[in-house]
C-alpha positions as CSV (number, residue, x, y, z in Angstrom):
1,X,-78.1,16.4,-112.8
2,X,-77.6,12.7,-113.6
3,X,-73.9,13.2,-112.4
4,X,-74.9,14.5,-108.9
5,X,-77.2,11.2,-108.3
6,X,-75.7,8.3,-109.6
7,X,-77.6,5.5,-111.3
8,X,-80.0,3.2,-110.3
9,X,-79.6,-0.7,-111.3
10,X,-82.5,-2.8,-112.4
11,X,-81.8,-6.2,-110.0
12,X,-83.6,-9.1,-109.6
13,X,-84.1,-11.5,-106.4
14,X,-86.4,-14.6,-106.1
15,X,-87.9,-13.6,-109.5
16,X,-88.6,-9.7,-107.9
17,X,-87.4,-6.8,-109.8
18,X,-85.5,-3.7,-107.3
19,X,-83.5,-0.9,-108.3
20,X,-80.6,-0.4,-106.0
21,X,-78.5,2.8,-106.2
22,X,-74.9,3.5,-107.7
23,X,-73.9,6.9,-106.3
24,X,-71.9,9.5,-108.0
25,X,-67.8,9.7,-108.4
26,X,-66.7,12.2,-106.1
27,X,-66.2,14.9,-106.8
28,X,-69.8,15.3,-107.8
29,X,-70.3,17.0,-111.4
30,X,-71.4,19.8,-111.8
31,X,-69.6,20.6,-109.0
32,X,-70.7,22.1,-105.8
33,X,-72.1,25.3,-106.0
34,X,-69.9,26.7,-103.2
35,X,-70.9,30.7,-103.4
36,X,-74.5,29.0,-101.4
37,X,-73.0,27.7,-98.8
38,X,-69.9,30.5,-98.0
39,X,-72.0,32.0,-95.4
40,X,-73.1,28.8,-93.3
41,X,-69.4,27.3,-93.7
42,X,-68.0,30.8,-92.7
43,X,-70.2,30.2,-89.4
44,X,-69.2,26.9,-88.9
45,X,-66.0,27.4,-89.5
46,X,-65.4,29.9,-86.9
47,X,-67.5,28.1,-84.4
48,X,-65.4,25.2,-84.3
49,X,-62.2,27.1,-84.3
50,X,-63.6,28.7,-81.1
51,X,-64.5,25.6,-79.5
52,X,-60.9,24.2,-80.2
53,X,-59.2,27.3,-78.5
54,X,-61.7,26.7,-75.8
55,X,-60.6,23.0,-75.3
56,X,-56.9,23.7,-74.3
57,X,-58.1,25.5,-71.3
58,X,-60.0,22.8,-70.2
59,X,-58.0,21.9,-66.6
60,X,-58.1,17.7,-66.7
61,X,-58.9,17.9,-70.3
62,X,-57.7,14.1,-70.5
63,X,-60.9,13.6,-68.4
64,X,-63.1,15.9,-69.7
65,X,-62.7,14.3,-73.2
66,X,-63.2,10.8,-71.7
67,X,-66.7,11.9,-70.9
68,X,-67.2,14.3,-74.1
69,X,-66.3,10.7,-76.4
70,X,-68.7,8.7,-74.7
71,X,-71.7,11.5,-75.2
72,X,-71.1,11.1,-79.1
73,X,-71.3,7.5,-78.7
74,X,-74.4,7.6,-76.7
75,X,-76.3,9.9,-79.1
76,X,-74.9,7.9,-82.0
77,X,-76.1,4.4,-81.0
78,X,-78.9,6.3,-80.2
79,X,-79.8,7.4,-83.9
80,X,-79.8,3.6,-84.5
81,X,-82.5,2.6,-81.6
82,X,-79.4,1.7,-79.1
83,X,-81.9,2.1,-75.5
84,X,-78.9,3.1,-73.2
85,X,-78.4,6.1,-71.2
86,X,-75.4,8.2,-70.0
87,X,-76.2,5.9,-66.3
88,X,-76.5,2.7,-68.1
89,X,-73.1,3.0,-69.6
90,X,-71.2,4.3,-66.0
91,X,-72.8,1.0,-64.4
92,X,-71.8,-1.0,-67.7
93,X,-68.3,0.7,-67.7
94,X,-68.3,-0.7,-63.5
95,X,-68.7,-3.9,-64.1
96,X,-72.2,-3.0,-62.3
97,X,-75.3,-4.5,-64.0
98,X,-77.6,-1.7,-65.8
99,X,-81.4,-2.2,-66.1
100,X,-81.6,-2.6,-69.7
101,X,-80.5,-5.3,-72.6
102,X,-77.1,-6.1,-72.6
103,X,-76.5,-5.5,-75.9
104,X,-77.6,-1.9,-76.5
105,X,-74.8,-0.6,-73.5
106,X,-72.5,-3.0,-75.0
107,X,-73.0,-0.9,-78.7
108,X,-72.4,2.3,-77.0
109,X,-69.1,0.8,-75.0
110,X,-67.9,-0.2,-78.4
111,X,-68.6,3.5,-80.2
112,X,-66.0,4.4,-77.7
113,X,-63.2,1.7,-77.9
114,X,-63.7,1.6,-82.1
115,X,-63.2,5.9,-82.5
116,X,-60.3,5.3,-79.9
117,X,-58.6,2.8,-82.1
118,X,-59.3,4.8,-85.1
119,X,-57.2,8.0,-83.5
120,X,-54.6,5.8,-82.0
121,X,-54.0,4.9,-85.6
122,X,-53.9,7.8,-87.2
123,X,-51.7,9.3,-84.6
124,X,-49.3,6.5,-85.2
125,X,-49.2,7.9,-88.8
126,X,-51.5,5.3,-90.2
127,X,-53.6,7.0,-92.9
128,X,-57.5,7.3,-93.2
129,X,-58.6,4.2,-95.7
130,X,-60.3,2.1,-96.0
131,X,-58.5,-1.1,-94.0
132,X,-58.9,1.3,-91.2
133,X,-62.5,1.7,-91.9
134,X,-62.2,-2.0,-91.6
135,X,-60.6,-2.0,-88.6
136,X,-62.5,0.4,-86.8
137,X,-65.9,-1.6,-87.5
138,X,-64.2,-4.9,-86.1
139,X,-64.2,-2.7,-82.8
140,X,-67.3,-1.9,-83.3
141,X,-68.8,-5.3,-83.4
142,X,-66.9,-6.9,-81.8
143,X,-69.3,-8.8,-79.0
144,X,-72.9,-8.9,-78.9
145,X,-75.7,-8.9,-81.2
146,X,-72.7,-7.4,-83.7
147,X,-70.8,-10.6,-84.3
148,X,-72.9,-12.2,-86.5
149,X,-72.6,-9.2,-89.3
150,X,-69.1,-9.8,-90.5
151,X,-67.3,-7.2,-88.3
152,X,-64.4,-5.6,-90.0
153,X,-65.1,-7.4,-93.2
154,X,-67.5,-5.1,-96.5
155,X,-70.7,-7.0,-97.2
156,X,-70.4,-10.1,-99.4
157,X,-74.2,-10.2,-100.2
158,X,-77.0,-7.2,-100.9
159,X,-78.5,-5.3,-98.1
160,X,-81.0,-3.4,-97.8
161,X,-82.7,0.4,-95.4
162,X,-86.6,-0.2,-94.4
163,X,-89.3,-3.0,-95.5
164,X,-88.5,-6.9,-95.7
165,X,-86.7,-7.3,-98.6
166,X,-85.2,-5.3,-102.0
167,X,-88.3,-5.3,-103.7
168,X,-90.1,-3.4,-101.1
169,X,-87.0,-1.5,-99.0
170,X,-86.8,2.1,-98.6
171,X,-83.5,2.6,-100.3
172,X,-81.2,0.0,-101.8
173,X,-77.6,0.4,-102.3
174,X,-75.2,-0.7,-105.1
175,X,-74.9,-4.2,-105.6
176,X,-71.7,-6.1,-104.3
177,X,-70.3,-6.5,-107.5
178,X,-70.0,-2.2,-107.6
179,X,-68.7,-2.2,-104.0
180,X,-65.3,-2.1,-104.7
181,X,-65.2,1.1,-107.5
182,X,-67.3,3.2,-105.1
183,X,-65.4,2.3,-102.3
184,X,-62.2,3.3,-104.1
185,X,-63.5,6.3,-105.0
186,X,-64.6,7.3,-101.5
187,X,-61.2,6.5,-100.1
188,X,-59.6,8.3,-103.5
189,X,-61.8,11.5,-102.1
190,X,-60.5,11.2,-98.3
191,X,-57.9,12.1,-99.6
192,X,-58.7,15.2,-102.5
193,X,-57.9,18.7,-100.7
194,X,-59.6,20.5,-103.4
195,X,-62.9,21.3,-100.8
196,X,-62.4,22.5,-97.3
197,X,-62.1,19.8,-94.6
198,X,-65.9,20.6,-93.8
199,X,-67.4,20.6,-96.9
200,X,-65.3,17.1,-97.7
201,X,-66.7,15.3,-94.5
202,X,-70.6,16.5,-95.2
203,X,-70.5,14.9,-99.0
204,X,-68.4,11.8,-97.6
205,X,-70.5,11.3,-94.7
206,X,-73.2,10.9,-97.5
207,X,-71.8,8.9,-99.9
208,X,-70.8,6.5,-97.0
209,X,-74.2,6.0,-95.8
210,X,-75.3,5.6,-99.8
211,X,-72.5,2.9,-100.1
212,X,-73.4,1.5,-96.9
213,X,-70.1,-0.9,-97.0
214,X,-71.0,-2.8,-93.8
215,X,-74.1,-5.6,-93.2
216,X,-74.4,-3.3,-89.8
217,X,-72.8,-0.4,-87.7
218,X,-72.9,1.7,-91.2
219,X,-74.7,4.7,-89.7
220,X,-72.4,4.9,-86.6
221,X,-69.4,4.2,-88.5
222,X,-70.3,7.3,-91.5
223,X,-70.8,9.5,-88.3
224,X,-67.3,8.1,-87.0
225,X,-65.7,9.2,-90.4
226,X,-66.8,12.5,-89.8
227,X,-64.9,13.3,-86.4
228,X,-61.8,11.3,-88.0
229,X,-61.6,13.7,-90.9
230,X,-61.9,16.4,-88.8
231,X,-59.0,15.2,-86.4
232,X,-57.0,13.7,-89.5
233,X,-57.0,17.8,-91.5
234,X,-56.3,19.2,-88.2
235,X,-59.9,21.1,-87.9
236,X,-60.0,19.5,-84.1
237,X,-57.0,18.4,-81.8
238,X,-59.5,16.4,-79.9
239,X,-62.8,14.7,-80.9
240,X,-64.8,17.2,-79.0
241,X,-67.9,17.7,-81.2
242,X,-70.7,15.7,-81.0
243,X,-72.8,16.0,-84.3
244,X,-75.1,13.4,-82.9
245,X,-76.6,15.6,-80.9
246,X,-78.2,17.3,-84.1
247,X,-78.8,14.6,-86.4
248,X,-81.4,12.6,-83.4
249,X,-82.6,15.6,-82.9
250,X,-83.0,16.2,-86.6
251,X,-83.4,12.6,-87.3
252,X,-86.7,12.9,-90.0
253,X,-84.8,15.7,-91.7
254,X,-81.6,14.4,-91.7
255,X,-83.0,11.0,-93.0
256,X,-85.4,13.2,-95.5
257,X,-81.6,15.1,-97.1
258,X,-80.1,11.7,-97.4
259,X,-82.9,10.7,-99.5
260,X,-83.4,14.1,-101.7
261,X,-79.1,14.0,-102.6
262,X,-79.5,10.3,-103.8
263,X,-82.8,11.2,-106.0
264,X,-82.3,15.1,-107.2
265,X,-78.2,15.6,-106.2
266,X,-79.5,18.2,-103.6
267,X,-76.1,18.4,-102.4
268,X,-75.7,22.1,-101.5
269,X,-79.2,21.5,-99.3
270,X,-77.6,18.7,-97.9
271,X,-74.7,21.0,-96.8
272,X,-76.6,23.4,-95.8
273,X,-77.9,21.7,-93.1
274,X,-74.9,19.7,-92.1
275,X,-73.2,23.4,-91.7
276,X,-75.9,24.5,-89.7
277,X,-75.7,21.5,-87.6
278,X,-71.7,21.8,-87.1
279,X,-72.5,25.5,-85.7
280,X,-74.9,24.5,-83.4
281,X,-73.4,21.7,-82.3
282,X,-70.0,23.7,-82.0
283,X,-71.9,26.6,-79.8
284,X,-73.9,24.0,-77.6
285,X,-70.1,22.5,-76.3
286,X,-68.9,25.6,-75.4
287,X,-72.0,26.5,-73.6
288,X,-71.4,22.9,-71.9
289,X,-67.7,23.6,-71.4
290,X,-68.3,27.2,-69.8
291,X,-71.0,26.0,-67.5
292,X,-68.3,22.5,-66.5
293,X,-66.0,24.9,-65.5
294,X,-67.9,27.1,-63.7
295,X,-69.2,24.3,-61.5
296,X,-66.0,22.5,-61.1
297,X,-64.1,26.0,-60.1
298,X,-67.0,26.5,-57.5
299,X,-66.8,22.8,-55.9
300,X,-63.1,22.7,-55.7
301,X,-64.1,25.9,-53.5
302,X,-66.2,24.4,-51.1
303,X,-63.9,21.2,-51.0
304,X,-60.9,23.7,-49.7
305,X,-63.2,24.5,-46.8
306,X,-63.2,20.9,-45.5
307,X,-60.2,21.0,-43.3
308,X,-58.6,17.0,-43.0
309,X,-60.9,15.6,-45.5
310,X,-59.9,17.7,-48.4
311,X,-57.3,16.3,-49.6
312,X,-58.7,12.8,-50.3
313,X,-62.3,14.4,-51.2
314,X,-60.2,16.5,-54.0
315,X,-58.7,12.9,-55.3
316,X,-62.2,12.0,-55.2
317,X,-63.8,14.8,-56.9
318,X,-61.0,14.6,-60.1
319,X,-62.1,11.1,-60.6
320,X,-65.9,12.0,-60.5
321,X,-65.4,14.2,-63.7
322,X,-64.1,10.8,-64.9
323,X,-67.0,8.5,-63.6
324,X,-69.7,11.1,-62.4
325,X,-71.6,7.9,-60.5
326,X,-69.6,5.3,-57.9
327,X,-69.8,3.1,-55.8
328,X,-67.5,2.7,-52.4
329,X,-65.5,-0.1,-53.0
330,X,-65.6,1.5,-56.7
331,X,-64.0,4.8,-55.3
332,X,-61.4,3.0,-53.3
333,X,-60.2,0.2,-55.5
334,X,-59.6,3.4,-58.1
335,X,-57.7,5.7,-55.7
336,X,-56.0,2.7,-53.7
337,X,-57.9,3.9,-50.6
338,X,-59.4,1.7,-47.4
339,X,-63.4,1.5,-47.9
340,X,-63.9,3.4,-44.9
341,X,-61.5,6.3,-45.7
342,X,-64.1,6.3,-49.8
343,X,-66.8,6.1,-47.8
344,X,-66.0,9.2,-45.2
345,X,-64.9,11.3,-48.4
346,X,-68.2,10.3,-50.5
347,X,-70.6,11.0,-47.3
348,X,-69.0,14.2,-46.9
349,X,-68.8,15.3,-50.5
350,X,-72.9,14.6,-49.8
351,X,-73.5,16.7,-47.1
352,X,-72.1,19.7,-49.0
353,X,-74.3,19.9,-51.8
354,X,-71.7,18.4,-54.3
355,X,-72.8,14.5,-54.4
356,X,-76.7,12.7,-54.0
357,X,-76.8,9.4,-52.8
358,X,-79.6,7.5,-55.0
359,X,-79.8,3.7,-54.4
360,X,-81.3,4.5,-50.7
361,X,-79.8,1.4,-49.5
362,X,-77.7,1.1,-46.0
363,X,-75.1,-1.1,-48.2
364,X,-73.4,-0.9,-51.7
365,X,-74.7,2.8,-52.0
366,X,-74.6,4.6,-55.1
367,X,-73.7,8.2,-55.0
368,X,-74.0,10.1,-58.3
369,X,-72.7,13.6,-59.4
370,X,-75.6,15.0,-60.6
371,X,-74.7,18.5,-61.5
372,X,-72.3,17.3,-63.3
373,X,-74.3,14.4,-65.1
374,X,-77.3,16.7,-65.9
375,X,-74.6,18.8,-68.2
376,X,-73.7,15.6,-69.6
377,X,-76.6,14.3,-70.2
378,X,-78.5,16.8,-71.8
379,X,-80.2,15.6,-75.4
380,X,-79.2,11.9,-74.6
381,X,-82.8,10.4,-73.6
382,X,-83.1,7.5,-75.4
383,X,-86.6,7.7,-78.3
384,X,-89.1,6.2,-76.6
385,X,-90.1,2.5,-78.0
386,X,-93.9,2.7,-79.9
């Protein structure tokens, strides 16, 4: 199975002997046994198709996505350590100081901004490779604790997953000297329509990660690749599937199948489990979509019932799905309203059920849609530091 693994490299550092790891060419040979996996990409398949359907009949949908971008980025940062939450980043995204470092909300700002540039390219007809790879990691560190890891530029020196140095890491990948083949391989494969869009985004998703191009950011940028691949073949109009959400909750395993494809060539396992992971994913944002819906159709209702105010509260309410907690002076800089005419529409919004005001403060109150955010927020708790 030597041509489903790789090769590992005797190198030596300081005098210390490490093997760091050469992946396979892709396609991987023998190929992939696809008669394994029919079943679980037949599922995932039709899961996704169903959640595409689903999104055009999203009302707002420009909204809805805003908030659906920055989940993924969330649980993504979050597979790295990143400490923010879905409040920390509204507050960040306000200009409004949150209560934790800096430089973790400033990671999950720049998830957002870096797979925004990535489709903005590719809808201007600029094709998935590996300069845009390049360009989506400057996004993504640029700023922050980021800047010192060569954004937008491949690694120039060895790195290294787990432990202090080569001899003693967890896994080690090729040397620099090998970057370039495996990386034109990789882009060479982006581009092979010989496997099905999903199948081609579970094996390159590895075989990123295995390269690991980047001194930092490679975890959230493989994930990246995935939805771009997706959006690129046409599998999703919009990035509306957050496989975060299973790989933190799956983190050992997920971690674990990375580990057996680079040492046995466990691909088919491997897919197996990404599969899985697409369907469930797939079936938890529908779930999220139906139950959005349902709880935006019901507070427009009670918003028609609230004679003069409505109108503003309903200009008020469509930018809540946008930015579920405000401020005043927030809400009426946005809507180019007076302060007192934000503030009438927010306390009233309150006294219906729709709105809580949390800060408990007589000034620069902080009202929060929590209905709303709850939906939102669901699987993005940060891990707890040990």
């Amino acid at each position: 199975m030597t041509g489903r693994i790789g090769k590992y490299i005797t190198q030596t550092v300081s005098g210390e002997p490490f093997k760091a790891h050469v992946p396979p060419e892709l396609p991987v040979d023998p190929p992939i046994v696809m008669e394994k996996i029919y079943p679980f990409l037949e599922k995932a398949t039709l899961a996704i198709a169903e959640l595409s359907g689903l999104t055009k009949a999203i009302p707002n949908k420009s909204l809805f996505l805003y908030m659906y971008v920055r989940k993924e980025a969330l649980l993504s940062s979050q597979i790295e350590g990143t400490q923010s939450s879905f409040s920390d980043l509204m507050l960040f995204e306000q200009h409004l100081q949150p209560e934790i470092n800096l430089d973790d909300v400033n990671e999950v700002s720049n998830y957002v901004k870096a797979l925004h540039h990535g489709l903005e390219r590719i809808e201007g007809g600029f094709p998935l490779s590996l300069r845009l790879l390049k360009e989506v990691h400057q996004v993504l560190l640029s700023g922050g604790r980021g800047m010192t890891k060569q954004p937008g530029e491949f690694r120039r020196s060895q790195n290294w997953i787990g432990g202090t140095r080569p001899g003693n890491a967890l896994y080690v990948p090729p040397p620099v000297n090998m970057l370039d083949d495996c990386l034109a391989n990789l882009e060479q494969f982006l581009h092979d329509n010989s496997l099905p869009t999903i199948i081609k985004a579970g094996i390159a998703h590895v075989q990123f990660e295995s390269i690991h191009p980047f001194l930092d950011g490679n975890g959230r940028l493989g994930r990246l690749l995935i939805i771009l691949l997706f959006c690129v073949d046409g599998i999703l109009d919009e990035p509306i599937l957050y496989i975060s959400l299973f790989l933190k909750q799956n983190r050992r395993v997920y971690y674990n199948l990375l580990t057996q494809v680079r040492e046995h060539g466990a691909w088919e396992v491997w897919l197996e489990f990404f599969l899985n992971g697409l369907f469930d994913t797939a079936k938890q944002a529908i779930l999220a979509i139906q139950e959005i819906n349902g709880l935006f159709h019901d507070h427009l209702a009670i918003i028609d019932t609230m004679g003069r105010s409505r109108i503003t509260c309903a200009k008020v309410f469509e930018y809540l799905q946008m930015l579920p907690q405000v401020t005043v002076s927030g809400v009426a800089s946005a809507l180019s309203v007076s302060l007192p005419t934000a503030r009438d529409a927010l306390n009233n919004m309150v006294e219906v059920g729709i709105l809580e005001e949390i800060s408990g403060k007589v000034r620069n109150k902080v009202y929060v849609y929590r209905q709303y955010l709850d939906i939102l927020e669901e699987g993005t708790e940060p891990f707890q530091r040990r």
